[in-house]
C-alpha positions as CSV (number, residue, x, y, z in Angstrom):
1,X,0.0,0.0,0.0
2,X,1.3,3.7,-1.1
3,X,1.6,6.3,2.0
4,X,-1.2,7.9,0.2
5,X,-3.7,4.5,0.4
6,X,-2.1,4.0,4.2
7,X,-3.1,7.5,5.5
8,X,-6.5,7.3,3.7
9,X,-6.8,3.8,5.2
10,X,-5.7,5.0,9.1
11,X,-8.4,8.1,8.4
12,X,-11.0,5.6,8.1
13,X,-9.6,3.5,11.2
14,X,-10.1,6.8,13.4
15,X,-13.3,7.9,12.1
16,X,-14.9,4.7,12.7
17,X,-12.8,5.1,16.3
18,X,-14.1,8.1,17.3
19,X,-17.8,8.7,16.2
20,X,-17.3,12.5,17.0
21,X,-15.2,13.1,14.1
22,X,-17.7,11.8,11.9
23,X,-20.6,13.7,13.8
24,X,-21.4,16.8,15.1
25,X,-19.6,19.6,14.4
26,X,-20.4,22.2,12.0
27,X,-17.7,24.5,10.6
28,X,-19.1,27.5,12.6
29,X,-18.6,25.2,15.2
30,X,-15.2,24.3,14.5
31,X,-14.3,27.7,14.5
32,X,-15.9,28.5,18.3
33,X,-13.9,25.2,19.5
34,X,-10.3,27.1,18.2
35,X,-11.2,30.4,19.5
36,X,-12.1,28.7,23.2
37,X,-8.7,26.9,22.5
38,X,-6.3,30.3,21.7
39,X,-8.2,32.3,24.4
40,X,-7.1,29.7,27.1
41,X,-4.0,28.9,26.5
42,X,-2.8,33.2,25.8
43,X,-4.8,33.7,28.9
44,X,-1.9,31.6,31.1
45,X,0.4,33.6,29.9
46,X,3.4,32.0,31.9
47,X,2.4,29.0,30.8
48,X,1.3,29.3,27.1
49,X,2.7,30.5,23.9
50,X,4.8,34.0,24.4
51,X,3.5,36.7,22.8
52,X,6.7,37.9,21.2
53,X,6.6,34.7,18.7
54,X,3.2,35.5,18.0
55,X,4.0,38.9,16.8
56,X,6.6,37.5,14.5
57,X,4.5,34.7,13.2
58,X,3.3,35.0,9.8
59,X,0.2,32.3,10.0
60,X,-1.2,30.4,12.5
61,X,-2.8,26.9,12.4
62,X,-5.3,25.9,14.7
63,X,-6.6,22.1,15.0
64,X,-8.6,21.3,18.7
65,X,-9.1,18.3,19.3
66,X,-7.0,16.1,17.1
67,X,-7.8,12.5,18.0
68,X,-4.7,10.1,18.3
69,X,-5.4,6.1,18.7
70,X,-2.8,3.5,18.6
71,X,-4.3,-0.4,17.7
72,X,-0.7,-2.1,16.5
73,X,-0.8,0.7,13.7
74,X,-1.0,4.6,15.2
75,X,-2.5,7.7,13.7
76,X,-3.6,11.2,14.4
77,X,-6.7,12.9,12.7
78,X,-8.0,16.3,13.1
79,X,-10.0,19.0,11.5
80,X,-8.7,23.0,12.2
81,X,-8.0,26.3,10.5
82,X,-5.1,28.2,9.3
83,X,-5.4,32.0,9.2
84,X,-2.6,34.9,8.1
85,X,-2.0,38.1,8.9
86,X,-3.5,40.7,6.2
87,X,-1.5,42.1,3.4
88,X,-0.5,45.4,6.2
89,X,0.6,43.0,8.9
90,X,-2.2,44.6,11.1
91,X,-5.2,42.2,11.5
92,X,-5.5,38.7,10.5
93,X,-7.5,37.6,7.2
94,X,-9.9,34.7,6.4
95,X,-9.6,31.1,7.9
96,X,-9.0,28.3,5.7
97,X,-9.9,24.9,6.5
98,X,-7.2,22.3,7.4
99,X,-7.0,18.6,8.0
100,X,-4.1,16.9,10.1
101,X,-3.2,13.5,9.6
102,X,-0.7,11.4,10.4
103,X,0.4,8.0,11.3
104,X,3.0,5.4,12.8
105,X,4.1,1.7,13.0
106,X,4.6,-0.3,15.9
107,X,3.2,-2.2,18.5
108,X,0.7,0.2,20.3
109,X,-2.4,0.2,21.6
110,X,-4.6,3.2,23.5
111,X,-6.3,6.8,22.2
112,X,-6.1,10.2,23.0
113,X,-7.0,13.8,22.4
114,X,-4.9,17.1,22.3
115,X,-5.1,20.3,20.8
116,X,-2.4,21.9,18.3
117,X,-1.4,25.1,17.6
118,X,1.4,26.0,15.0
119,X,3.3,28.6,14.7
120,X,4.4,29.9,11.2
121,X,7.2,31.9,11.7
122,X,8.5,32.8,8.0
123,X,7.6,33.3,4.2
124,X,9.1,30.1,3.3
125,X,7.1,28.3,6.1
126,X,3.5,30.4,5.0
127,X,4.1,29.6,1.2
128,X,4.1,25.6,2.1
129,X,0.5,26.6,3.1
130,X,-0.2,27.6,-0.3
131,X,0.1,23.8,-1.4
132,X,-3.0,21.2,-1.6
133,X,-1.0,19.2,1.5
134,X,2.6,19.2,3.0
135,X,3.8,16.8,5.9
136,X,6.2,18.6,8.8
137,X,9.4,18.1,8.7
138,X,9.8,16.2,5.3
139,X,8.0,19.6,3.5
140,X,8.5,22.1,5.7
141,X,10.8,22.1,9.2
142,X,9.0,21.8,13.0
143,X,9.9,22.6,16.1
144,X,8.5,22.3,19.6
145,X,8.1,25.9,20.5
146,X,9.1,27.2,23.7
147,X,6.5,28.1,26.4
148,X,6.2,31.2,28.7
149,X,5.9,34.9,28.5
150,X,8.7,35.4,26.4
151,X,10.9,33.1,23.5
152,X,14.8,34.2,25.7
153,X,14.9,30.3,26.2
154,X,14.3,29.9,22.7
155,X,17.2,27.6,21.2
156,X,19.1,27.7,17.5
157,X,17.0,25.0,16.1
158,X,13.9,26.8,17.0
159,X,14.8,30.0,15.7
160,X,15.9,28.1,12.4
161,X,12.5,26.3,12.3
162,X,9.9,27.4,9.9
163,X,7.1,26.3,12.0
164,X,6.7,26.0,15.9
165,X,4.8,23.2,17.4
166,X,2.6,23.3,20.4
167,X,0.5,20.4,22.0
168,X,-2.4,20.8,24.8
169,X,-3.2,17.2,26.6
170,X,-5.1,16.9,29.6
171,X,-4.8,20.6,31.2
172,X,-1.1,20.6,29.9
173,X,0.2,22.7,27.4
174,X,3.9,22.5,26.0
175,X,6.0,23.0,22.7
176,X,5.7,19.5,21.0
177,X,7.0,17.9,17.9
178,X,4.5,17.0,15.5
179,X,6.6,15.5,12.4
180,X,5.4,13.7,10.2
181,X,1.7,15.1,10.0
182,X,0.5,16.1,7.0
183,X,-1.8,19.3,7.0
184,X,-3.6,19.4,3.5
185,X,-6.7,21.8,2.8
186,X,-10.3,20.8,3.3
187,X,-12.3,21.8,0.4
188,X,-15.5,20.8,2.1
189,X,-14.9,22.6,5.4
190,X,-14.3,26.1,3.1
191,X,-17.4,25.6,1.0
192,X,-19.6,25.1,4.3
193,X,-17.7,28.3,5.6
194,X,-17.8,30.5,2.2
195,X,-20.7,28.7,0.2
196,X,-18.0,27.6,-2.5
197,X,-15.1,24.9,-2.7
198,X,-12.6,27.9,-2.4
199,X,-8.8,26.4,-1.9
200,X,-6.4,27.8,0.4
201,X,-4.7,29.7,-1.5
202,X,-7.2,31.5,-2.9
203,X,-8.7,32.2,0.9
204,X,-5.1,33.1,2.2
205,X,-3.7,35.1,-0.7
206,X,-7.1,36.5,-2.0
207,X,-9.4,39.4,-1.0
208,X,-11.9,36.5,0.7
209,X,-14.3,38.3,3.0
210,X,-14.0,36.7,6.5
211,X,-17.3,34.6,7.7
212,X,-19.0,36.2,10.7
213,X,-18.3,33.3,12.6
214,X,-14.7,33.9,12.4
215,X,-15.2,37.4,13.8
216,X,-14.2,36.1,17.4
217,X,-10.8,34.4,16.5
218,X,-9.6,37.3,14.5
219,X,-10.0,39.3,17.6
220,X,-8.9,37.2,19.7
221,X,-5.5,36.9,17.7
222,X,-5.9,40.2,16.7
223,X,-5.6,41.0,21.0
224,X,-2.8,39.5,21.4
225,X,-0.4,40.7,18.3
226,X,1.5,43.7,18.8
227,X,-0.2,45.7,16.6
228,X,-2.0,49.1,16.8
229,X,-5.5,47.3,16.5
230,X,-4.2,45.0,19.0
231,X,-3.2,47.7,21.6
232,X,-6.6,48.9,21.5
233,X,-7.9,45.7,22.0
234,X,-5.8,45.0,25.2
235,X,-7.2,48.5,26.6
236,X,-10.4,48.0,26.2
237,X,-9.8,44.6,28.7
């Protein structure tokens, strides 16, 4: 079987795993679940991301809930968003829809469920976005980010990464290597969101109007970037 067949094959294995994939959630949805996710971890702020790498990120990819089970074969499956800053660097644009997969061999056996933010930190890093799918580390190059109010503890090989990795398990949040997932776009998550089968590209690099029910992310981002909107923002709490 091709890595293309295998991945398709462990999707199905963790679907039929873990009804709530399958169920559920609506895109509007989706997008509450990743806002509730950002707000809590930037509201420990010794403890979550610091905000200094988010000012400097270029994009940010947010997947909650991202199921992991292990049954001889392992795999990870989960359905996010991926949004941008605008073309001034002020605000952030329109979300575009993102699975994660990913899988493993070995003897294994249990399930789990974390949430994952990445970090985009460069051009390079934003333009693998672009693409129908890329897998970390093989297309682009990960890193688990560092944690806390600011990045000082940062190392080399997080500074050279194109994309910082974060994981939230069970109350705990920490920087966390994801390799080896593939993000690709999800064509039928956008044309819920914008009433067409838009692609990622043209949502990221286009003049896409945001959905209402992003509305809330975008600030919430928007809050915590060092920007002028985003100075307001922090006043006004």
């Amino acid at each position: 079987m091709n890595k293309c067949g295998f991945v398709s094959g462990l999707g199905a294995i963790l679907l039929a795993a873990f009804p709530s994939v399958l169920s559920a959630e609506k895109a509007q949805e989706r997008l509450q679940d990743a806002t509730t996710v950002f707000q809590e971890i930037m509201n420990t702020p010794e403890k979550g991301i610091p905000e200094d790498l988010l000012n400097k990120a270029h994009c940010i990819v947010i997947v909650p809930g991202v199921k992991k089970l292990a049954l001889g074969i392992g795999g990870k499956y989960g359905r996010g968003f991926t949004l941008c800053r605008d073309k001034d660097h002020v605000g952030w644009g329109a979300p575009a829809a993102v699975r994660m997969e990913g899988g493993s061999i070995g003897w294994q056996i249990g399930g789990s469920e974390s949430d994952i933010v990445l970090l985009v930190m460069n051009a390079s890093g934003a333009k693998k976005l672009l693409e129908s799918k890329f897998t970390l580390d093989a297309d682009a190059s990960a890193a688990a980010g560092p944690v806390g109010r600011t990045a000082q503890a940062s190392t080399d090989a997080q500074m050279r990464a194109e994309i910082l990795s974060y994981s939230r398990a069970r109350g705990l949040f920490a920087g966390l290597s994801v390799g080896g997932a593939t993000l690709r776009q999800d064509l039928d998550e956008n044309a819920e969101l914008y009433g067409k089968k838009l692609t990622n590209k043209e949502i990221l690099m286009g003049n896409v109007k945001p959905p209402a029910a992003a509305a809330e992310l975008r600030a919430a981002l928007t809050a915590h970037s060092r920007t002028e909107e985003g100075h307001r923002a922090r006043q006004k709490n």
